[in-house]
C-alpha positions in Angstrom: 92.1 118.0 99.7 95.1 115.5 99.8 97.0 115.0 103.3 101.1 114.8 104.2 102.5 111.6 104.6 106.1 110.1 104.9 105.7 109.5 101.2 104.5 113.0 100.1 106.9 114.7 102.6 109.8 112.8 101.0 108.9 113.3 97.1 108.5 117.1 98.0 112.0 117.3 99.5 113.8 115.6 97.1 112.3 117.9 93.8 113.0 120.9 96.1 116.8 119.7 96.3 117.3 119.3 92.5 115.6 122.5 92.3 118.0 124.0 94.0 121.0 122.3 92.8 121.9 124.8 90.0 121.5 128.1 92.2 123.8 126.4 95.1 126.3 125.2 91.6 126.0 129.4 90.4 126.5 130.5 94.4 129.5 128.0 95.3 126.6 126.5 97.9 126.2 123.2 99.0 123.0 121.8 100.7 124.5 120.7 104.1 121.5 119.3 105.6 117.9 119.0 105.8 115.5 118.9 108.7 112.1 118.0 108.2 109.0 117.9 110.1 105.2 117.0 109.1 101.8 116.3 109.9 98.7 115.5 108.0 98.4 119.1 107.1 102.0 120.5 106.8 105.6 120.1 105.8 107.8 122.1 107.8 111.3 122.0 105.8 115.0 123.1 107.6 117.7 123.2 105.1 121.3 124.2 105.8 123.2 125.1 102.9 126.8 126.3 103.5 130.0 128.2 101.8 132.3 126.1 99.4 135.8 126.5 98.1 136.7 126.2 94.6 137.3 122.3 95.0 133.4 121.9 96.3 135.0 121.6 99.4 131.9 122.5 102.4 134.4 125.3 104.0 132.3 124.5 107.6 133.0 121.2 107.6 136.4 121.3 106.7 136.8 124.0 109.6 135.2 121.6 112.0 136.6 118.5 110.9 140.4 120.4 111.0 139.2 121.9 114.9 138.1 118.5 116.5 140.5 115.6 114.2 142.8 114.8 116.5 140.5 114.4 119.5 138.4 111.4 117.3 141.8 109.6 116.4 142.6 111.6 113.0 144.5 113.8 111.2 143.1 117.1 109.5 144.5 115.9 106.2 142.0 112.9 106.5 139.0 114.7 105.4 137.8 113.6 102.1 139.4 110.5 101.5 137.6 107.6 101.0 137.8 104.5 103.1 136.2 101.0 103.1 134.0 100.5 105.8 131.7 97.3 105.8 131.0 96.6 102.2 130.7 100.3 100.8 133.4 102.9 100.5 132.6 106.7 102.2 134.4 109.6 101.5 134.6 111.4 104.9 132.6 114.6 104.3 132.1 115.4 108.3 132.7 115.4 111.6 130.2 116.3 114.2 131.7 116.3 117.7 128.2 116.3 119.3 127.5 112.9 118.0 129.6 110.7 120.4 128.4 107.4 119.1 128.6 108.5 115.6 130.8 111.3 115.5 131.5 110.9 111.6 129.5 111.2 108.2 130.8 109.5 105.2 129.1 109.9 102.1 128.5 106.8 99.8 130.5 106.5 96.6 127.7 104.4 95.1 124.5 106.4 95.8 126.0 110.0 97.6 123.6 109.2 100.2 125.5 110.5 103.6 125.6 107.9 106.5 126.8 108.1 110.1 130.0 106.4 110.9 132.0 105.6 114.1 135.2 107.1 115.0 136.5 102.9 115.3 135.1 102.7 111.7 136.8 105.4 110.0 140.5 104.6 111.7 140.1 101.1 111.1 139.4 102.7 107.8 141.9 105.2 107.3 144.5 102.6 108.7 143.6 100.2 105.9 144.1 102.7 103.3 147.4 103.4 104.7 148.6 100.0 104.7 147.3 99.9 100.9 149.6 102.5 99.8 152.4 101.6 101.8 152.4 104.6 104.5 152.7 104.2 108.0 149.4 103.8 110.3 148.4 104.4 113.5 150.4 105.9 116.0 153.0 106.5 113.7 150.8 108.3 111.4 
């Protein structure tokens, strides 16, 4: 009889993902989150999947992000743009206000993996892409 590993636990929650990738498409779902927890004998698998809009827009996070913004140093309108931060470019997907350190998640453009970001990252980011197109940053944004 084989045993869980990191390997095994990973493979399992990846096919379960694309598996359900076409009944969260036919529900207007998207899979949020996933929390996972193993030993040698068990996989025990959280997943999250939440409400979206007609635009595949994750209606909780767009309620949170619009709630908390302006206490991390943004505006509501900010959520979903994509900014340059390090070498890779996110679109901000999220903003957790429990997560002081890393407060927001931007999701990769390259590999739509979804990474942790600080608040200094994204309005050093956001202020870039203003400069870019010619709008005001800052605090006259």
């Amino acid at each position: 009889m084989g045993q869980m590993n990191r390997e095994l636990a990973r493979d399992v929650i990846d096919a379960i993902k694309v598996a359900l990738e076409p009944v969260c498409k036919e529900h207007q779902l998207t899979l949020a989150k996933d929390t996972a927890r193993f030993d040698h004998t068990m996989l025990r698998l959280t997943l999250e999947l939440n409400c979206v809009n007609e635009g595949g827009v994750d209606l909780r996070a767009k309620g949170t992000w619009d709630l908390f913004a302006e206490g991390f140093g943004v505006k509501p309108e900010d959520f979903g743009k994509v900014i340059g931060a390090g070498l890779h470019r996110y679109r901000l997907v999220e903003l957790n206000p429990g997560r002081s350190k890393y407060p927001f998640t931007g999701e990769d453009q390259n590999n739509h993996k979804r990474y942790k970001l600080t608040a200094l990252d994204v309005q050093l980011g956001l202020q870039s892409l203003a400069e870019k197109s010619g709008q005001p940053s800052g605090k006259e944004r």
